[in-house]
PAZAPA-4460 file (N, C-alpha, C; in steps of 0.05 Angstrom, whole numbers, plus 32768, in hexadecimal, padded with zeros to 4 digits):
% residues 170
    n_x    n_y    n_z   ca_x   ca_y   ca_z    c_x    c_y    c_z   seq   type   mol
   7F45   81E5   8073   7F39   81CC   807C   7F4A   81C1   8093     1      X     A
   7F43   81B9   80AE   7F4A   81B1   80BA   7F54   8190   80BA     2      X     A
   7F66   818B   80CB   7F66   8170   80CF   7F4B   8159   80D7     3      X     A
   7F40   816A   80EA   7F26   8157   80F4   7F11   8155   80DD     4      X     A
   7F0E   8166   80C8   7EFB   8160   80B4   7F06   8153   809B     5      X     A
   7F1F   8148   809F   7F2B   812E   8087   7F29   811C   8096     6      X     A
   7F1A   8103   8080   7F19   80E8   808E   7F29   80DA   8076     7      X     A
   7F35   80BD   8083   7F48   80AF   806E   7F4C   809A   8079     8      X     A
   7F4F   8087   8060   7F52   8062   806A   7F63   805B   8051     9      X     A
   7F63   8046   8051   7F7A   8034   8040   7F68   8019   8043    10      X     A
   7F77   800A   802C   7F6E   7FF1   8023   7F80   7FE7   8017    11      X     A
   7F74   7FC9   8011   7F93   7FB4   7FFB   7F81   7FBC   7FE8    12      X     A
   7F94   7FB3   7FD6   7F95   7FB2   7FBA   7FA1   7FA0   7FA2    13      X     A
   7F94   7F94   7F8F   7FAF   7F84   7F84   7FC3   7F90   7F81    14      X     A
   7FCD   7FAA   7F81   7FDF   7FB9   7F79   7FE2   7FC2   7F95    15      X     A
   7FE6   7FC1   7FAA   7FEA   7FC2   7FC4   7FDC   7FCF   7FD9    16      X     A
   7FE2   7FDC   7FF2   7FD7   7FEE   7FFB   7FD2   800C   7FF9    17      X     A
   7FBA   8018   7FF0   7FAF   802C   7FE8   7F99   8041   8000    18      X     A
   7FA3   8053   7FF5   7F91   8066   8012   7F86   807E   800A    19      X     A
   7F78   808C   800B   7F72   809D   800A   7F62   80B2   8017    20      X     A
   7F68   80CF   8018   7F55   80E2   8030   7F43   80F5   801D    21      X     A
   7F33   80FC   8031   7F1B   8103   8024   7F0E   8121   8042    22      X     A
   7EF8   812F   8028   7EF9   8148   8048   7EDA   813F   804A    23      X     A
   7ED2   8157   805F   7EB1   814C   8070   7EA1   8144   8053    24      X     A
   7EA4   8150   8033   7E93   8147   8029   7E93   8126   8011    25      X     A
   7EA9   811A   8020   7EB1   8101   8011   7EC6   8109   7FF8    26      X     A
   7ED2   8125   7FF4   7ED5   8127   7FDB   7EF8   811E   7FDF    27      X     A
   7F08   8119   7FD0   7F21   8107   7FCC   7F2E   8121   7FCD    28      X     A
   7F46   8128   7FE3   7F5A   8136   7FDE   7F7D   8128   7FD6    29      X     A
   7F72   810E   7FE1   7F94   8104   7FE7   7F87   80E0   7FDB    30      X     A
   7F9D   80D7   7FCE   7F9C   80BB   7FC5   7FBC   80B2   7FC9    31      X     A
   7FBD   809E   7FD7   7FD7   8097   7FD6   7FDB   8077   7FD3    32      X     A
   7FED   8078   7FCB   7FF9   805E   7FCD   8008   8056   7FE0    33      X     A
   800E   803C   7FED   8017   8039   8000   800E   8051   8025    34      X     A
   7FF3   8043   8021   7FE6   8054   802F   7FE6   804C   8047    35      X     A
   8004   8060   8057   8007   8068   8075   7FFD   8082   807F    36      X     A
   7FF0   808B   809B   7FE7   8099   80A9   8003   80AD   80A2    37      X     A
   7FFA   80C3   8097   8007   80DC   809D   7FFA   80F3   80A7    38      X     A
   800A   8104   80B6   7FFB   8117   80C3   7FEE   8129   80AD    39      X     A
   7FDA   8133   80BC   7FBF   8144   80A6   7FB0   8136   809A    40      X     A
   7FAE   8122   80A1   7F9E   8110   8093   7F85   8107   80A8    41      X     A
   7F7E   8116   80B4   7F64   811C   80C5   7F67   8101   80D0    42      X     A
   7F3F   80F1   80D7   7F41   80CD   80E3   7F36   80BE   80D4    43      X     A
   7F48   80A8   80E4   7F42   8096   80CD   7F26   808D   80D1    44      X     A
   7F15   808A   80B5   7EF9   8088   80B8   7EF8   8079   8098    45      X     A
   7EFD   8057   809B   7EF7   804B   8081   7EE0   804F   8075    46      X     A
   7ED1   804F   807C   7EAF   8059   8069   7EB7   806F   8061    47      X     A
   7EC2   8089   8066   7EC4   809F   8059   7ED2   809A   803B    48      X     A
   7EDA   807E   8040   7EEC   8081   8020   7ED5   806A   8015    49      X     A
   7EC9   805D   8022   7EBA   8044   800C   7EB5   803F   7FF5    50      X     A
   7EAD   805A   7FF5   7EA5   805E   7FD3   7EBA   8060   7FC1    51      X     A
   7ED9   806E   7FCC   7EF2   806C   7FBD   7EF8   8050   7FB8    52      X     A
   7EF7   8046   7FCF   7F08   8027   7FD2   7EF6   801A   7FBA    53      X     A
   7EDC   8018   7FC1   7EC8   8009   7FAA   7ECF   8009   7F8D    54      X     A
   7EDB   802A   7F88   7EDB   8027   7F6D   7EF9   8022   7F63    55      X     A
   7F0E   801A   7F76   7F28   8016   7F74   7F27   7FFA   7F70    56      X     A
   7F13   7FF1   7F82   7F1A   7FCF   7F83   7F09   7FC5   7F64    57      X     A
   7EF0   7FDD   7F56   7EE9   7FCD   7F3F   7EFE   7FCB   7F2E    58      X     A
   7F0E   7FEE   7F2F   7F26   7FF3   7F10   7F3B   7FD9   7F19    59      X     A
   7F3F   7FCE   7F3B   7F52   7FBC   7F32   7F43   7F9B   7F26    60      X     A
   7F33   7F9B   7F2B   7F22   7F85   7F1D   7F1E   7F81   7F02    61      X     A
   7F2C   7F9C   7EF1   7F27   7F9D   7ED8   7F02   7FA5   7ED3    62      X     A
   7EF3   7FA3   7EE6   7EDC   7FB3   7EDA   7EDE   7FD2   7ED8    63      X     A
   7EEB   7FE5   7EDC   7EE3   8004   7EDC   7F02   8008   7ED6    64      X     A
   7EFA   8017   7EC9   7F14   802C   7EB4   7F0F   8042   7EB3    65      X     A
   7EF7   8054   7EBD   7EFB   8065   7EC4   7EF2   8076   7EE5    66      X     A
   7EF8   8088   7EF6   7EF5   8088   7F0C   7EDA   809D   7F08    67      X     A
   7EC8   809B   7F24   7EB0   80AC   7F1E   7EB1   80BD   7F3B    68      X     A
   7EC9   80CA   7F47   7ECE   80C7   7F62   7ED2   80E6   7F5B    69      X     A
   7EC2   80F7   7F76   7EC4   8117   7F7C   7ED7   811B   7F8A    70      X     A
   7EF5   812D   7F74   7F09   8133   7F83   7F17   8151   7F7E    71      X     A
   7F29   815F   7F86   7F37   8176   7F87   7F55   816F   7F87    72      X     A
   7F5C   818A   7F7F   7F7A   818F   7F89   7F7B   81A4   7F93    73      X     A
   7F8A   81A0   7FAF   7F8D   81A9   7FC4   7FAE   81A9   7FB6    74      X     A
   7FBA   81CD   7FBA   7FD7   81D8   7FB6   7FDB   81CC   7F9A    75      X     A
   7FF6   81CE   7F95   8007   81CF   7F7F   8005   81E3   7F6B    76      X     A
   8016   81E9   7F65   8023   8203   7F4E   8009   8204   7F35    77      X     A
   7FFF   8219   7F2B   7FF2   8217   7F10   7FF2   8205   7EFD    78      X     A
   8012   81FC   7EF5   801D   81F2   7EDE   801D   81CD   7EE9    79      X     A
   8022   81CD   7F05   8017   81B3   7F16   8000   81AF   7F10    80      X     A
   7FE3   81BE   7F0C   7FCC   81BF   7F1A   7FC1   81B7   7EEE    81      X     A
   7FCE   81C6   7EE2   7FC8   81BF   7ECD   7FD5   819E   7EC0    82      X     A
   7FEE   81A0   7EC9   7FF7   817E   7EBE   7FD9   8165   7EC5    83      X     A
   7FDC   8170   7EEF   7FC2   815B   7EF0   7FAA   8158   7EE4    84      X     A
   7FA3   8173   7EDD   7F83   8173   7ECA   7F86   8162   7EB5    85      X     A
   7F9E   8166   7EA8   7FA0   8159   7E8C   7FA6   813C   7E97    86      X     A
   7FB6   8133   7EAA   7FB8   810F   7EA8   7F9D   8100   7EAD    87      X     A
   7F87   8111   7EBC   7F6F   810D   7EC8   7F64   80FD   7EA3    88      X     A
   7F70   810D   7E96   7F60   810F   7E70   7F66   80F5   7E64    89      X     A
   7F82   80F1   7E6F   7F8B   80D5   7E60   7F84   80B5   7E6D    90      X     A
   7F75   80AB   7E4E   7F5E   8098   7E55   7F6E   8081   7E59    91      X     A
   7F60   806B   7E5B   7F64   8058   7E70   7F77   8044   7E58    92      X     A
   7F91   803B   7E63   7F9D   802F   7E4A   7FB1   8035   7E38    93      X     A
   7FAD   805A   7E3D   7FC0   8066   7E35   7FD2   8068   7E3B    94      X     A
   7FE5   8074   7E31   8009   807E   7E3D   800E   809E   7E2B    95      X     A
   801B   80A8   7E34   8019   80C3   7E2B   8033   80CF   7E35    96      X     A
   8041   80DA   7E1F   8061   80D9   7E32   8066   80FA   7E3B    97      X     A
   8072   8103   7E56   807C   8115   7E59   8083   812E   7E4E    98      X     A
   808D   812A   7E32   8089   8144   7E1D   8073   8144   7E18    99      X     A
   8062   8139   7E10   8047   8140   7E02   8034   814A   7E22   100      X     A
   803F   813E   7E34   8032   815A   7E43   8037   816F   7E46   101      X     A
   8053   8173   7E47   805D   818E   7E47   805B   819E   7E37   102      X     A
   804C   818C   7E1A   8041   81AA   7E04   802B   81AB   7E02   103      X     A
   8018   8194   7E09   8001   819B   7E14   7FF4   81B5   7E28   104      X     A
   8015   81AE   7E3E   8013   81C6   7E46   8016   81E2   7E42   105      X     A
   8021   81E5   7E2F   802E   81FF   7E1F   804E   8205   7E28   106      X     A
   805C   81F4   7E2A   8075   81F3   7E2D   8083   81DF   7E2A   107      X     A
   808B   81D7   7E12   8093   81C4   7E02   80BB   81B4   7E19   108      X     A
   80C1   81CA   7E19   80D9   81BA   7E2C   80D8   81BE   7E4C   109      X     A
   80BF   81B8   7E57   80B8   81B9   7E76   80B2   8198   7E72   110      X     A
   80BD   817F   7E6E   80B1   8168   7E70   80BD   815E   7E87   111      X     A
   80DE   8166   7E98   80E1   815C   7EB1   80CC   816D   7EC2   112      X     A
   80BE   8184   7EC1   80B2   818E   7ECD   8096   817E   7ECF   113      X     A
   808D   8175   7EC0   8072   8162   7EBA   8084   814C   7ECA   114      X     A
   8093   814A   7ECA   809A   812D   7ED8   8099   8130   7EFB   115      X     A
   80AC   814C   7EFE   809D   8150   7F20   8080   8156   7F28   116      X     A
   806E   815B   7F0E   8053   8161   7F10   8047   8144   7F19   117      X     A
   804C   8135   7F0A   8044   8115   7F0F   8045   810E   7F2C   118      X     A
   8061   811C   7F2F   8067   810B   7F4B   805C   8112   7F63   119      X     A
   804F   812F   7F5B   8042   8135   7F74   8021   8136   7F75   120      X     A
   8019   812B   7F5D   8002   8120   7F5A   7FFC   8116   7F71   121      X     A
   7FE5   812D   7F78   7FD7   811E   7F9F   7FC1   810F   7F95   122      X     A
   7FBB   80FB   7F84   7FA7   80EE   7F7B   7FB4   80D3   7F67   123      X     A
   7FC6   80C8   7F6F   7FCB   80BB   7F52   7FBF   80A2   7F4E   124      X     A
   7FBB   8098   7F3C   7FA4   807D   7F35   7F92   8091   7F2B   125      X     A
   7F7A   809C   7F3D   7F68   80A9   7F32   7F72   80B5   7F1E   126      X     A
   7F83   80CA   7F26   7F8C   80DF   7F17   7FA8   80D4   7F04   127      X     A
   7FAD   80C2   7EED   7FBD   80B0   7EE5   7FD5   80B5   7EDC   128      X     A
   7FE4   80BC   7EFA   8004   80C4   7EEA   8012   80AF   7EE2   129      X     A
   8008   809A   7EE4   8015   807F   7EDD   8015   8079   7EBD   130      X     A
   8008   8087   7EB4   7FFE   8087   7E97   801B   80A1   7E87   131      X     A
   8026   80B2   7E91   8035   80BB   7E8B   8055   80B1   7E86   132      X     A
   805B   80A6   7E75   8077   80A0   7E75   808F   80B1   7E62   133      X     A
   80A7   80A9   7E6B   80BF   80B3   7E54   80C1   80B7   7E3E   134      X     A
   80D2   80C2   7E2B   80D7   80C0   7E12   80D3   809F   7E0A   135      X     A
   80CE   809A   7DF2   80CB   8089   7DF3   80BE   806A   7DFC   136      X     A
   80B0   8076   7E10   809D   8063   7E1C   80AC   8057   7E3B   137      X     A
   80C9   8064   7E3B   80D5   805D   7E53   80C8   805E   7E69   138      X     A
   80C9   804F   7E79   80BD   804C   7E9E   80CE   8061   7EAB   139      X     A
   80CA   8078   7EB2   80D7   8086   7EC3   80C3   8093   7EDB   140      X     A
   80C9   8094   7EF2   80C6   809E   7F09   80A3   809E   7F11   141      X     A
   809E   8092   7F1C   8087   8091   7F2F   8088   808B   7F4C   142      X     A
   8071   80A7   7F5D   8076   809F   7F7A   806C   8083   7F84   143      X     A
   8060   8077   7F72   8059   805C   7F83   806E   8040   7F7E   144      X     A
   8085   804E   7F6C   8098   8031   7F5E   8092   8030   7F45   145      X     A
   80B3   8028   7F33   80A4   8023   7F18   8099   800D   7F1E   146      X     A
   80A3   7FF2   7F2A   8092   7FD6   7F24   8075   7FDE   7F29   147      X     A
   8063   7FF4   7F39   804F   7FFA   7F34   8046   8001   7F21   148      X     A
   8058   8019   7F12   804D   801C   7F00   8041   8010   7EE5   149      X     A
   805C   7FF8   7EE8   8063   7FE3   7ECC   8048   7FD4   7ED3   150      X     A
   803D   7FD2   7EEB   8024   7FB9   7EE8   800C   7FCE   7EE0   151      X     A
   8007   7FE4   7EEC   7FF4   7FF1   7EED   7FEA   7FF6   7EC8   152      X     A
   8008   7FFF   7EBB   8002   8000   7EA0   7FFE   7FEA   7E98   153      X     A
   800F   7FD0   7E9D   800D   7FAD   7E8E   7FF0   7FAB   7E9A   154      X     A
   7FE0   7FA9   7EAA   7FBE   7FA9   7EB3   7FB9   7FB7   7EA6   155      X     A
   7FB7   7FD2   7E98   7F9E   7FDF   7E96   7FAC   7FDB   7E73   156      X     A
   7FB5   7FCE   7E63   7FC2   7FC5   7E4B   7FB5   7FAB   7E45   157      X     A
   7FB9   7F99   7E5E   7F9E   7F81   7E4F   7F82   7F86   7E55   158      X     A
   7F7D   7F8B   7E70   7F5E   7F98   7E6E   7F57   7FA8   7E54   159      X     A
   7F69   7FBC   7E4A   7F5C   7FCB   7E34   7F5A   7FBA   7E1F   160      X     A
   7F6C   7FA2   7E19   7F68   7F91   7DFE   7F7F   7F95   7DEE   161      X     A
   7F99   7FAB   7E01   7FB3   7FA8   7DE3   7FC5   7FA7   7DF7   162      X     A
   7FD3   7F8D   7E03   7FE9   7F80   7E1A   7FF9   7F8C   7E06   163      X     A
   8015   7F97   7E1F   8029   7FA5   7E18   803B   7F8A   7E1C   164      X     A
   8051   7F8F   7E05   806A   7F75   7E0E   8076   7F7F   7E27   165      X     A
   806D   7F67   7E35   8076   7F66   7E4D   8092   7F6D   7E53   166      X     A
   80A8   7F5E   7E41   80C7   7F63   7E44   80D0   7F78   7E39   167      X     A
   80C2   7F8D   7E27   80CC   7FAB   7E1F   80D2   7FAF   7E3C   168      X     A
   80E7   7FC7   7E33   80F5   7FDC   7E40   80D7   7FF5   7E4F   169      X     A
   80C9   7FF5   7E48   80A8   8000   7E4C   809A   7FF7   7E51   170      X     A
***
């Protein structure tokens, strides 16, 4: 796929500025946070994402918890390509910690490896690596910031109906 047939825009967010690219047939290759123009990212053409933005701005409104948006993964390793299938699984509300993906995945002590899998999640929100945390429920490592992460889970914890204590360590 060339550059000229990815189109991509950005938008606010309560949770900040968000962007995402998309190829000639609207479908989502790239979601980012903190969404600056990087190269390969074809032109910028806000309608090409409308329908993303639409349904970002309902999940931050608390109406939509789950996404209904046609996307791919473009590269990453097998064992990458399978972590994301499975976070795509974990529902809205959840948290699910790093070992239990890694034996999900069939390799019980690969959980820092699920953790670089997260990080290179080319989709995240949609695709909810934010939902993945530490032993113990610990906040560790997300590309968009933990204070992102900490709201993203504290939001989708009262929307679901079971608020997390705010002052845990999680």
């Amino acid at each position: 796929m060339t550059e000229s047939q990815l189109r991509w825009g950005s938008f606010d967010t309560r949770f900040g500025r968000f962007g995402a690219v998309v190829d000639e047939d609207g479908t989502m290759v790239r979601f980012r946070f903190h969404a600056e123009r990087q190269p390969g990212y074809g032109v910028e053409d806000d309608s090409a994402i409308a329908h993303i933005r639409d349904q970002v701005e309902e999940y931050c409104a608390g109406t939509r918890k789950d996404f209904d948006l046609r996307y791919r993964f473009d590269g990453g390793a097998p064992f990458e390509r399978t972590i994301w299938e499975a976070m795509a699984r974990i529902p809205y509300g959840e948290i699910v910690t790093y070992g239990s993906m890694a034996k999900e995945a069939g390799d019980a002590g690969a959980a820092r490896a699920v953790g670089v899998s997260c990080n290179r999640n080319p989709l995240p929100l949609v695709v909810p690596c934010h939902r993945v945390v530490g032993a113990g429920g610990a906040l560790t490592g997300f590309g968009g910031g933990l204070p992102l992460k900490r709201a993203l889970l504290d939001f989708e914890s009262v929307i679901g109906g079971r608020p997390r204590d705010l002052f845990a360590s999680a």
